[in-house]
N, CA, C and O of each residue as an XYZ file, in Angstrom:
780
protein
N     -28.779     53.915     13.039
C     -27.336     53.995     13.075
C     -26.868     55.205     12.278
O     -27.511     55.453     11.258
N     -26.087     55.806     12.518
C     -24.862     57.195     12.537
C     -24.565     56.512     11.013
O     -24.262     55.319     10.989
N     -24.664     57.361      9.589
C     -23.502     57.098      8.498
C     -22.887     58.492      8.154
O     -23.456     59.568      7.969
N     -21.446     58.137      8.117
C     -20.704     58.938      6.967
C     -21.237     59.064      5.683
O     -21.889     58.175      5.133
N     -21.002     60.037      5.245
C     -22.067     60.115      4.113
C     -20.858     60.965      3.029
O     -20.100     61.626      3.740
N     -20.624     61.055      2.013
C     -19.315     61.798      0.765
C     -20.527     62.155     -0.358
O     -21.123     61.468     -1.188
N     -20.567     63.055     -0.110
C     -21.173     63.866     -1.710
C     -20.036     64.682     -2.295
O     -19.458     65.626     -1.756
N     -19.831     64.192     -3.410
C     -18.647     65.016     -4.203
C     -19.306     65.652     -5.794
O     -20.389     65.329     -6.281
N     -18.591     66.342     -6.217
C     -19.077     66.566     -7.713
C     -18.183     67.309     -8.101
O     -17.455     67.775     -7.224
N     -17.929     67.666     -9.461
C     -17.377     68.598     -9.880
C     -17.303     70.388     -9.712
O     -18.385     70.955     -9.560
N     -16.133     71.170     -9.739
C     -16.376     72.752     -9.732
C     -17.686     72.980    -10.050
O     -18.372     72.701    -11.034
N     -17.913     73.598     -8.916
C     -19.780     74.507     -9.214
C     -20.653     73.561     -9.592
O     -21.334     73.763    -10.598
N     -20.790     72.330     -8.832
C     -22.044     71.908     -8.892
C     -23.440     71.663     -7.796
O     -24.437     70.948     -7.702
N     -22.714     72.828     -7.043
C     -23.165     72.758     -5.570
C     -23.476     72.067     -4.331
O     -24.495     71.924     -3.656
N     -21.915     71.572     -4.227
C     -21.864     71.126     -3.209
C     -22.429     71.852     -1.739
O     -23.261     71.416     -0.944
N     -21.538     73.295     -1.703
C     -21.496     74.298     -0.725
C     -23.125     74.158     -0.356
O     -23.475     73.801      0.769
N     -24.118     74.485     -1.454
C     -25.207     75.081     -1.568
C     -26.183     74.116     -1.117
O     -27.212     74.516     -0.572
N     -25.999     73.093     -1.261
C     -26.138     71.483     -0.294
C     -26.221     71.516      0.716
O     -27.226     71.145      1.322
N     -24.846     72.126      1.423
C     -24.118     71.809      2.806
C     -25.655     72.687      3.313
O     -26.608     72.127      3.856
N     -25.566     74.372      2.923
C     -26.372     74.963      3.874
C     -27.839     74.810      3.897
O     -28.593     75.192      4.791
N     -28.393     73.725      1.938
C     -29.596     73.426      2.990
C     -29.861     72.504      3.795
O     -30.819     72.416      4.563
N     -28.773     71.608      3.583
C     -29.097     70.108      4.880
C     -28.971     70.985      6.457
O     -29.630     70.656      7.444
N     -28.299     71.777      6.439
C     -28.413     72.627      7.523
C     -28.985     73.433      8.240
O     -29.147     73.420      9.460
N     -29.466     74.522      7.083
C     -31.038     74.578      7.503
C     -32.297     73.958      7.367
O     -33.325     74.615      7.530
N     -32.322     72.629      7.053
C     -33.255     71.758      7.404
C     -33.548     71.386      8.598
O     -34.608     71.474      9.217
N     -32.059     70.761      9.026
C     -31.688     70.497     10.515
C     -32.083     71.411     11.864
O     -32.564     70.853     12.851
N     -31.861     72.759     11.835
C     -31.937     73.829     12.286
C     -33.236     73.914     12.451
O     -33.763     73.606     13.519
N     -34.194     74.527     10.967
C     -35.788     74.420     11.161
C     -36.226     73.520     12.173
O     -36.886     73.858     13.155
N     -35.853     72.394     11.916
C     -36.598     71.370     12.670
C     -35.378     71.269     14.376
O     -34.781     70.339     14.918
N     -35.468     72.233     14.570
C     -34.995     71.816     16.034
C     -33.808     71.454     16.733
O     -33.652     71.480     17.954
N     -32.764     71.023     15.629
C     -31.357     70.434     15.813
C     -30.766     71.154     15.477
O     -31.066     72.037     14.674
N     -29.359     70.900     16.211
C     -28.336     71.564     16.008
C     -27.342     71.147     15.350
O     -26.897     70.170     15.953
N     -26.555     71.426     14.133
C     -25.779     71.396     13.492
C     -24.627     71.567     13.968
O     -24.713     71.976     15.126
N     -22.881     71.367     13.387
C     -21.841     72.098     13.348
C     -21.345     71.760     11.970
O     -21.228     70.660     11.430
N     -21.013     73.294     11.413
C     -20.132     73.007     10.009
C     -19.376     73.481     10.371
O     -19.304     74.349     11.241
N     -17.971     72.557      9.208
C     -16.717     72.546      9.601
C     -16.107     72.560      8.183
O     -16.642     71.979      7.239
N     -14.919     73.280      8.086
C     -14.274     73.605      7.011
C     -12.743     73.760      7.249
O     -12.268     74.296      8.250
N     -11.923     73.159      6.080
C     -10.109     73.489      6.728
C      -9.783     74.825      6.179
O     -10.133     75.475      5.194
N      -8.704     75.050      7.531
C      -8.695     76.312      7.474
C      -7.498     76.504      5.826
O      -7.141     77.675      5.694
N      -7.141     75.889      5.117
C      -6.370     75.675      3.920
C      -7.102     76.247      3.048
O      -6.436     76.866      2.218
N      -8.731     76.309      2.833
C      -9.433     76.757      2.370
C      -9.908     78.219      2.607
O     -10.979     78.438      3.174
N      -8.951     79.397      2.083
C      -8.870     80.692      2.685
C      -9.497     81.975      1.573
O      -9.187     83.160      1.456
N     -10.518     81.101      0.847
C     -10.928     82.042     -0.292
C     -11.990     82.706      0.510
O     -11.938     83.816     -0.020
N     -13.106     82.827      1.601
C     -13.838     83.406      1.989
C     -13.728     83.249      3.936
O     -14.597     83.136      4.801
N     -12.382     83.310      3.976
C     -12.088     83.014      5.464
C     -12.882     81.796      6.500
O     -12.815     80.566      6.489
N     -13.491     82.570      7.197
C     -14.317     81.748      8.129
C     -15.639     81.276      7.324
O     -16.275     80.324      7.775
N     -15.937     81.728      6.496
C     -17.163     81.598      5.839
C     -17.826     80.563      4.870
O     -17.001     80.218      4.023
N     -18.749     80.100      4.749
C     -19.462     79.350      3.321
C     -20.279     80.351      2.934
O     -21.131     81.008      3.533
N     -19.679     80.352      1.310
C     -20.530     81.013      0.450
C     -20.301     80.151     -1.249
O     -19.331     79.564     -1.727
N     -21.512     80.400     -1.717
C     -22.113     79.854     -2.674
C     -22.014     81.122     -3.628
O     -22.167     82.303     -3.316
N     -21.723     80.584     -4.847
C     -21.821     81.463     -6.165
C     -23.430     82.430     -6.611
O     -23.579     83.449     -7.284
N     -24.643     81.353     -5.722
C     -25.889     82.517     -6.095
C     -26.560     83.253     -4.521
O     -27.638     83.840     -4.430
N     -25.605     83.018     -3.441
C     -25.771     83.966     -2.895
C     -25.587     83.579     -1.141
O     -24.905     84.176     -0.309
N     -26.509     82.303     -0.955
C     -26.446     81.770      0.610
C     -25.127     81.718      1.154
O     -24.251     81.145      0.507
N     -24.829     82.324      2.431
C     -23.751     82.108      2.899
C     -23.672     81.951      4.661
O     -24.601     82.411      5.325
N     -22.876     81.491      5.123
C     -22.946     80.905      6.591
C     -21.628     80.724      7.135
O     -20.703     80.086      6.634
N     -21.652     81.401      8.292
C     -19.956     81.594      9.115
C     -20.234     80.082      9.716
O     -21.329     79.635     10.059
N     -18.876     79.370      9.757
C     -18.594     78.496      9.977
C     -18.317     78.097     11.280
O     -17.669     78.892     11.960
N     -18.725     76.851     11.874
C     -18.684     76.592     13.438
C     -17.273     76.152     14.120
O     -16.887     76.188     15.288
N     -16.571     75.656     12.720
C     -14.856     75.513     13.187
C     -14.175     75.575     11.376
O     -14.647     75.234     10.292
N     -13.251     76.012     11.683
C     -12.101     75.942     10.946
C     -11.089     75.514     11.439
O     -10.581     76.048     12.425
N     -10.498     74.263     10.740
C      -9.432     73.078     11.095
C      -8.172     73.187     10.430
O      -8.145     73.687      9.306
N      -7.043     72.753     11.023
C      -5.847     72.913      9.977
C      -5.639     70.715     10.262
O      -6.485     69.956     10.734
N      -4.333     70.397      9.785
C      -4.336     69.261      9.374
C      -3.970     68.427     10.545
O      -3.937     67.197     10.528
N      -3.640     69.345     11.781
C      -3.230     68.574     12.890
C      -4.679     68.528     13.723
O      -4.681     67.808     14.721
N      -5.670     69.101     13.457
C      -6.933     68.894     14.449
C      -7.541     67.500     14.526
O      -8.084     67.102     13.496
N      -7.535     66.845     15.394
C      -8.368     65.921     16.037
C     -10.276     66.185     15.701
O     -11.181     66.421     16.502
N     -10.298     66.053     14.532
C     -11.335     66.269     14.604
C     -12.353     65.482     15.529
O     -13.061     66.143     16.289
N     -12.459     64.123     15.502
C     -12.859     63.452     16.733
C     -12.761     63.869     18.140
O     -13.744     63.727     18.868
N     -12.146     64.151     18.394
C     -11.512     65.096     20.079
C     -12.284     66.405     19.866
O     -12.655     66.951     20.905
N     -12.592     67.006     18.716
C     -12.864     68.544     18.982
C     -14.481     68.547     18.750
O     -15.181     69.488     19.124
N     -15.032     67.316     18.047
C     -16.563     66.817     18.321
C     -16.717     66.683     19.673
O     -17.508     67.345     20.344
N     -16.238     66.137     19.941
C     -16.283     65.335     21.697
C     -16.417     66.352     22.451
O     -17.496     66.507     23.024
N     -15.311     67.333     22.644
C     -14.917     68.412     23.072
C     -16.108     69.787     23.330
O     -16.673     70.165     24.356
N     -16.159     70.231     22.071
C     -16.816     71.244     21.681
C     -18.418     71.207     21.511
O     -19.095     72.128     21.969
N     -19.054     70.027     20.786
C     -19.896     69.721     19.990
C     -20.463     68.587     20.487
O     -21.221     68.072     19.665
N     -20.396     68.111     21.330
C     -21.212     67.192     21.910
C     -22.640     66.679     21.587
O     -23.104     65.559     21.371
N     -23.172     67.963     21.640
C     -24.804     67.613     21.591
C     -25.461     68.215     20.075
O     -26.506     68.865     20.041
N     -24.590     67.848     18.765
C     -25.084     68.486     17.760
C     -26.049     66.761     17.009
O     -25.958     65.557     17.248
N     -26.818     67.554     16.146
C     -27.221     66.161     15.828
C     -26.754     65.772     13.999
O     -27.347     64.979     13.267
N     -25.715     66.497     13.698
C     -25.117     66.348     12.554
C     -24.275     67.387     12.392
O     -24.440     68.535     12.806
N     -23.168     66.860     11.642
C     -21.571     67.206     11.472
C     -21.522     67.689     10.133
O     -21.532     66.635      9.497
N     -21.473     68.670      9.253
C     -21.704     68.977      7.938
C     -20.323     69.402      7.488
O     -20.022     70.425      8.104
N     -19.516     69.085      6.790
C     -17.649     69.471      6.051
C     -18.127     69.701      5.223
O     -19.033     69.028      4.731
N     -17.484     71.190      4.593
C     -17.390     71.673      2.996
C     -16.103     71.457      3.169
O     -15.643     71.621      4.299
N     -15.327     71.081      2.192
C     -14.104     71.346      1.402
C     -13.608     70.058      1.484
O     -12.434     70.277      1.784
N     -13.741     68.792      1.410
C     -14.074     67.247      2.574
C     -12.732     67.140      1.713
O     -11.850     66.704      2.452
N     -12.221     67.392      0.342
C     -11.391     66.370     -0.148
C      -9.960     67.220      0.438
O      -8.910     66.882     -0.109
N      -9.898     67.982      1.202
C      -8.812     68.951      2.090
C      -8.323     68.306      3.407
O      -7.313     68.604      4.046
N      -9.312     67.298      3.698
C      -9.371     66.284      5.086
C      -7.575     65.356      4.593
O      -6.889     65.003      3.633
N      -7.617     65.377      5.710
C      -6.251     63.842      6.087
C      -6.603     62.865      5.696
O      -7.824     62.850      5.535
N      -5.905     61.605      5.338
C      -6.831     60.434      6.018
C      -7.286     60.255      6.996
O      -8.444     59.897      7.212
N      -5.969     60.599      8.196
C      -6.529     60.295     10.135
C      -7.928     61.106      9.827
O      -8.967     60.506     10.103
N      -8.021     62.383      9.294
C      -9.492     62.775      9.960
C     -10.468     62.160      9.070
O     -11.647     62.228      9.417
N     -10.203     61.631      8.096
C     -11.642     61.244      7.807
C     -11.794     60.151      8.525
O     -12.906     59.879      8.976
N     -10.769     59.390      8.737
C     -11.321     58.317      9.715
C     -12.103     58.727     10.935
O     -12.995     58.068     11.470
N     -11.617     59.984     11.325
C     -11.912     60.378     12.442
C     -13.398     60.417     12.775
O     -14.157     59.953     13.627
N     -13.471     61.552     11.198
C     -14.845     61.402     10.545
C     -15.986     60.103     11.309
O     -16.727     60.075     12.291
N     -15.668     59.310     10.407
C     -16.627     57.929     10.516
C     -16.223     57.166     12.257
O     -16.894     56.217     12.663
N     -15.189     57.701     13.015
C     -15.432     57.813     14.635
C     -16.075     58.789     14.849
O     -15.613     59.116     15.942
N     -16.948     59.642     14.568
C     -17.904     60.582     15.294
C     -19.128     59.567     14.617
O     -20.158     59.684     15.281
N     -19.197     59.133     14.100
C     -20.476     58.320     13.399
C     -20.784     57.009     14.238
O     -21.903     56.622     14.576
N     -19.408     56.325     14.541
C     -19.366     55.394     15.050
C     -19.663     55.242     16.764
O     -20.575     54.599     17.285
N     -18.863     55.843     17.277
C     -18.535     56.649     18.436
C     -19.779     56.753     19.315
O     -20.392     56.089     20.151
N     -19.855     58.387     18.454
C     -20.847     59.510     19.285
C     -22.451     58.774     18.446
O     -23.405     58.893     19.214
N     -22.754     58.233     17.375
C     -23.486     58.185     16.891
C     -24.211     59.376     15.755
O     -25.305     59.254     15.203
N     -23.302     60.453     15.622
C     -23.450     61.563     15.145
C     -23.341     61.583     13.282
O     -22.241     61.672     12.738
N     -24.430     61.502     12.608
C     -24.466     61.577     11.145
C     -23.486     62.622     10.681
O     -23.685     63.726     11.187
N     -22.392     62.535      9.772
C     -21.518     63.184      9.098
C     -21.543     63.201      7.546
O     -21.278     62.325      6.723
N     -22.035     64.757      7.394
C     -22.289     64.810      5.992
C     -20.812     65.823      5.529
O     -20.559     66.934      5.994
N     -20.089     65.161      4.631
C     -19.005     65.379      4.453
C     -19.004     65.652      2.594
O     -19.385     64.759      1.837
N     -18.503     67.051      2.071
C     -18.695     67.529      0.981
C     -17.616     67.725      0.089
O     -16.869     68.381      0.815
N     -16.922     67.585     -1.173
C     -15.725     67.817     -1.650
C     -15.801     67.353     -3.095
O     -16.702     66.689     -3.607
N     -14.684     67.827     -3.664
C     -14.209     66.983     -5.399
C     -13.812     65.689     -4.701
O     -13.711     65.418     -3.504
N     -13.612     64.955     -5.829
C     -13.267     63.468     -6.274
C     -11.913     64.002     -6.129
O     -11.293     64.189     -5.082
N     -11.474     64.262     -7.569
C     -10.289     64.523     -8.096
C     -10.262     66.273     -7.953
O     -11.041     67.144     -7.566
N      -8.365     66.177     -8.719
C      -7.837     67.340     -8.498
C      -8.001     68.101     -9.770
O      -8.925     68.002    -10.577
N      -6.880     68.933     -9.823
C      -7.204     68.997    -11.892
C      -5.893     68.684    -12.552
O      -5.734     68.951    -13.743
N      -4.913     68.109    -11.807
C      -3.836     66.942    -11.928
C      -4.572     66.078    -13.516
O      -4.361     66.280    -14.712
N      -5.474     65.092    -12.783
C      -6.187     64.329    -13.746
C      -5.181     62.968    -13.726
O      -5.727     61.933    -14.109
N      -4.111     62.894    -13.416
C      -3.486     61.931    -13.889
C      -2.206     61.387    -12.166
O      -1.044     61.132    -12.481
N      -2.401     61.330    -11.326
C      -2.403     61.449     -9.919
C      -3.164     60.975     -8.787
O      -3.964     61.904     -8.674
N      -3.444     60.178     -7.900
C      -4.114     59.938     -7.046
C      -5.400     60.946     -6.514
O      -6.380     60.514     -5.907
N      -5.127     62.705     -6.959
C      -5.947     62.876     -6.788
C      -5.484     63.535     -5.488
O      -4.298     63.645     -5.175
N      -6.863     64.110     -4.512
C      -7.034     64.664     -2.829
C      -6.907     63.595     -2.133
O      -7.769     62.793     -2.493
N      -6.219     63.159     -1.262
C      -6.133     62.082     -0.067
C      -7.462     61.925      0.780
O      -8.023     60.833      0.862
N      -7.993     63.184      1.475
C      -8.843     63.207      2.119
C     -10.193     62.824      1.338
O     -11.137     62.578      2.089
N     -10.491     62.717     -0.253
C     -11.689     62.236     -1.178
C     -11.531     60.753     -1.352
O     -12.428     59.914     -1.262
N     -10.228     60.547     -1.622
C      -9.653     58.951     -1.792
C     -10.138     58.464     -0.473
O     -10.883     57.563     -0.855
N     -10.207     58.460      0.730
C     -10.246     57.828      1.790
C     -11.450     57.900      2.059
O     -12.025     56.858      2.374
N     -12.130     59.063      2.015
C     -13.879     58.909      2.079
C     -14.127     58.012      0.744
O     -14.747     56.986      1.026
N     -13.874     58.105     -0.341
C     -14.281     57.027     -1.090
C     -14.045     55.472     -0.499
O     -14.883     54.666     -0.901
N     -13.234     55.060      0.209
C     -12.835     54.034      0.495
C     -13.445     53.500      2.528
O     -13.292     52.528      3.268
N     -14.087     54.772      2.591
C     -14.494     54.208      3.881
C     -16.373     54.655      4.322
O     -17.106     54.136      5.163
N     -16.675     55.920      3.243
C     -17.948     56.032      3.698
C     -19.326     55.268      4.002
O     -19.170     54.370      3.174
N     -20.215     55.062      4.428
C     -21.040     54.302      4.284
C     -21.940     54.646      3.026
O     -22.719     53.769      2.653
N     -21.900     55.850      2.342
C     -22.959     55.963      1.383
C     -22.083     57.496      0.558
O     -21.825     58.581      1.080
N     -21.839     57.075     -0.696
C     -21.301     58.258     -1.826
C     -22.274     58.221     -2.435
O     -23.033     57.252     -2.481
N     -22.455     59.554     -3.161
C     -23.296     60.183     -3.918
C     -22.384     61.283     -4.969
O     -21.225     61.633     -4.745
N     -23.110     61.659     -5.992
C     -22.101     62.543     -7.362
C     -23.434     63.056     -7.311
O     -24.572     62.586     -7.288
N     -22.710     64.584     -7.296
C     -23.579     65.357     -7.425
C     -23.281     66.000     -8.796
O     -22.129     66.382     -9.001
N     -23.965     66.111     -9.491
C     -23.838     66.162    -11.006
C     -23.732     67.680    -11.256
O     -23.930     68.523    -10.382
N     -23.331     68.000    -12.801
C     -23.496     69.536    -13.111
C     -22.905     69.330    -14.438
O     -22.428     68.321    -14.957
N     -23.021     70.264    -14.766
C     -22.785     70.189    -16.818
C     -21.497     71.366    -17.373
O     -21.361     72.526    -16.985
N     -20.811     70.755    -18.201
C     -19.733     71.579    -18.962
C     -20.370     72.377    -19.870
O     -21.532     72.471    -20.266
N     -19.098     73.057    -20.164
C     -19.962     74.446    -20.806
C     -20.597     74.011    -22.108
O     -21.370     74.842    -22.585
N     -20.462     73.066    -22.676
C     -21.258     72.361    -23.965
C     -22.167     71.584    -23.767
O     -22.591     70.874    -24.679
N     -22.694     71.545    -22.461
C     -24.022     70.608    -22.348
C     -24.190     69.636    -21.370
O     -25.120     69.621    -20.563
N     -23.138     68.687    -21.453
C     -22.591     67.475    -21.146
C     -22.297     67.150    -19.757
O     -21.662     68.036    -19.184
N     -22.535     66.295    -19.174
C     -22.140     66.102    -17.700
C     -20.537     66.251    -17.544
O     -19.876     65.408    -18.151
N     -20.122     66.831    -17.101
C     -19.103     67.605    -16.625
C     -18.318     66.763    -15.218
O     -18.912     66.815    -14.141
N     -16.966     65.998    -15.310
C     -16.431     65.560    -14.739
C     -14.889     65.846    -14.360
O     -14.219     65.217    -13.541
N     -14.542     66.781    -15.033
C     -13.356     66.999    -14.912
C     -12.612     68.245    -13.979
O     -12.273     69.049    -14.848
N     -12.323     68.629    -13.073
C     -11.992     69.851    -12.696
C     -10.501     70.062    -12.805
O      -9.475     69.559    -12.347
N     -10.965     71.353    -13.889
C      -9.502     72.112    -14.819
C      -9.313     73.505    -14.549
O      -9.925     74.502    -14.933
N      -8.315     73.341    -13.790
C      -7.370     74.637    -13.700
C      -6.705     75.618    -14.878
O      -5.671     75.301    -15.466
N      -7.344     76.693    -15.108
C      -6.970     77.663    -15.643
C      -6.273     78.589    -15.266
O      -6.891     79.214    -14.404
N      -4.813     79.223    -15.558
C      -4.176     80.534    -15.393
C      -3.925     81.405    -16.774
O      -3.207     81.106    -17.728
N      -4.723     82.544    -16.582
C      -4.455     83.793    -17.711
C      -5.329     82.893    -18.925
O      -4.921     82.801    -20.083
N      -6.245     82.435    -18.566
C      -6.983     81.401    -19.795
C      -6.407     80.317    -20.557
O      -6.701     79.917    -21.684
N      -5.524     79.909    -19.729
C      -4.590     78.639    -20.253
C      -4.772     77.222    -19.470
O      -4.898     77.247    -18.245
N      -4.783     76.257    -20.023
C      -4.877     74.961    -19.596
C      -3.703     74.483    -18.501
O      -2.531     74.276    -18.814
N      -4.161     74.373    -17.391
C      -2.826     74.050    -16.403
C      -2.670     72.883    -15.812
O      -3.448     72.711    -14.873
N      -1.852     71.919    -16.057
C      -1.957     70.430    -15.846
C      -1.182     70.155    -14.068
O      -1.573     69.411    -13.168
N      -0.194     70.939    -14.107
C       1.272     70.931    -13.121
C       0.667     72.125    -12.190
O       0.096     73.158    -12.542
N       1.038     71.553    -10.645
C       1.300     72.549     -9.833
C       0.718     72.149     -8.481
O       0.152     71.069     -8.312
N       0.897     73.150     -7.438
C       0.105     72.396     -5.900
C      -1.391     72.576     -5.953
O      -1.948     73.406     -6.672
N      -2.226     71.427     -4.836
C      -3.514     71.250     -5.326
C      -4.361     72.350     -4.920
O      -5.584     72.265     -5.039
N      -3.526     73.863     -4.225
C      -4.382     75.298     -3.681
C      -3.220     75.965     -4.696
O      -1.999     75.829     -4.775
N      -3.965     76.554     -5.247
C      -3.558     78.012     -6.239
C      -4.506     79.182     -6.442
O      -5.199     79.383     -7.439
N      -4.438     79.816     -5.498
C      -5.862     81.313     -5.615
C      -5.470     82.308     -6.047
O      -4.381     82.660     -5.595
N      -5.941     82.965     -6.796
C      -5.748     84.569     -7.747
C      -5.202     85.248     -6.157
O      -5.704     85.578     -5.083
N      -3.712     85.194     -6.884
C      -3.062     86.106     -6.240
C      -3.005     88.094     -6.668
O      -2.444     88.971     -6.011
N      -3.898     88.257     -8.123
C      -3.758     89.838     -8.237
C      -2.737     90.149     -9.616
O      -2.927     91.055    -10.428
N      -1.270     88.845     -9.654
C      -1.092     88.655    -10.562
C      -1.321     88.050    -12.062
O      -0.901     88.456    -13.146
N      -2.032     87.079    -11.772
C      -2.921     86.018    -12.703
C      -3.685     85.580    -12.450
O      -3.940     85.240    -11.295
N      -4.394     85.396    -13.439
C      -6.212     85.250    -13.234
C      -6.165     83.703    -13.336
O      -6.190     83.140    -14.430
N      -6.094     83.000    -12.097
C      -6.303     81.702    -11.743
C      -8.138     81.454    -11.729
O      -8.984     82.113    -11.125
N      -8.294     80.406    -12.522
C      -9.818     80.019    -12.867
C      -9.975     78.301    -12.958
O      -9.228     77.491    -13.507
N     -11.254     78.081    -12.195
C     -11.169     76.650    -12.598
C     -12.409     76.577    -12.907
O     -13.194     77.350    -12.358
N     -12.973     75.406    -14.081
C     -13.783     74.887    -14.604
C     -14.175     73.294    -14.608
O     -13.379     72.363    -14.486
N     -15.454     73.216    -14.761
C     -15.957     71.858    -14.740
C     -16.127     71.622    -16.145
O     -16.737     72.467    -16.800
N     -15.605     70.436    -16.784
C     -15.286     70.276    -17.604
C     -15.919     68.829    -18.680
O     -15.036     68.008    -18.432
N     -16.427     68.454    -19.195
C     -16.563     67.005    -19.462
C     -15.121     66.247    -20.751
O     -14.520     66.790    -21.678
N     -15.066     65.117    -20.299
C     -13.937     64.838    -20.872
C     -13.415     64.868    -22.263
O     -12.285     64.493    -22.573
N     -14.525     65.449    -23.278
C     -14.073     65.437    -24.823
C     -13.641     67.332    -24.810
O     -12.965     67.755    -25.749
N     -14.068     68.242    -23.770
C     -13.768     69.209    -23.933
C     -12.552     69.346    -23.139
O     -11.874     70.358    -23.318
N     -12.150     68.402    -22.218
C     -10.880     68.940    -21.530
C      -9.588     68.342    -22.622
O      -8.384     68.599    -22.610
N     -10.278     67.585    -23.403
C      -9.267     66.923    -24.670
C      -9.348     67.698    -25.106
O      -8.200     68.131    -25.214
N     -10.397     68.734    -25.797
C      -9.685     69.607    -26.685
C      -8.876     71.121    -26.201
O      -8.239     71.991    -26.795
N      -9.199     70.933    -25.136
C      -8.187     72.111    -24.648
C      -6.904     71.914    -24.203
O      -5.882     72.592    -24.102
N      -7.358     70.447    -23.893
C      -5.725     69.639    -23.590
C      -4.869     69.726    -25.230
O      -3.663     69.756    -25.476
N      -5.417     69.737    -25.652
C      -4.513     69.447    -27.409
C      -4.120     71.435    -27.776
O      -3.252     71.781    -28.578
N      -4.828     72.241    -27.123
C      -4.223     73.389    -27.771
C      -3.405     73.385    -26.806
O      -2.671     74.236    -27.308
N      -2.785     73.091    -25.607
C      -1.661     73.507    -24.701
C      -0.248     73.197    -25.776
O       0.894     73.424    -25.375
């Protein structure tokens, strides 16, 4: 049987870097893949790329009205796994949609994203909330703050300042050096206390 599958983790713990080797695993051995990414996610356009180097043009880019179910069906018929970077950018309808290509087509969906936002105090991404609440199998993919520590928090930085407020896409526009970090929670307290 077909599962939805949610691997999430914190900033830079390689999710991305995940996506492309379950993909070229798939590939080696004979199958065909499709990765899929929203198009909201406009830091490397059409592309997945990873901080140490692997990178891979993407088989669709989605905005929030795509049917993702319809455009499996459609397009992708004969892949033998569905791979999403940016998963917590999803709708609810599509992640449901999601777990209808699983259900459906029988098609394994490995679906990639944060938990949370860097809000911290907020529901969070809709599209992570709903894979939490419907996948057949979550996984945390782990990674460490800059002091050692397993690292859970993802914190938005502008001009090296702690940023609590604002919408959940903010990219270095040229004016300010927008930065985010993975964080563990006694260090996002203490940076929370110098704001």
């Amino acid at each position: 049987m077909a599962k939805l599958y949610f691997r999430y983790g914190a900033m830079g713990c390689g999710k991305t870097m995940q996506l492309l080797q379950v993909a070229f695993n798939y590939e080696e051995r004979g199958h065909q893949v499709c990765v899929i990414k929203p198009k909201i996610d406009t830091k490397n356009g059409t592309k997945l790329l990873t901080r140490i180097g692997p990178e891979r043009e993407t088989d669709l880019c989605f905005s929030h009205k795509t049917n993702l179910y319809d455009e499996i069906c459609k397009n992708y018929p004969k892949v033998d796994c569905v791979l999403v970077d940016e998963a917590q950018f999803l709708t609810p309808i599509q992640a449901d949609q999601l777990m209808l290509i699983t259900t459906k087509l029988s098609i394994p969906v490995i679906a990639y994203g944060l938990r949370l936002n860097f809000r911290q105090n907020d529901g969070g991404f809709e599209g992570a909330t709903r894979l939490l609440q419907i996948a057949h199998d979550i996984e945390e993919i782990k990674t460490i703050c800059e002091c050692g520590h397993k690292a859970t928090r993802n914190v938005r930085f502008v001009d090296n300042k702690l940023i609590t407020t604002g919408p959940d896409i903010l990219i270095d526009d040229g004016t300010s050096k927008v930065e985010y970090r993975a964080l563990c929670p006694a260090c996002y307290q203490k940076y929370l206390e110098k704001v």
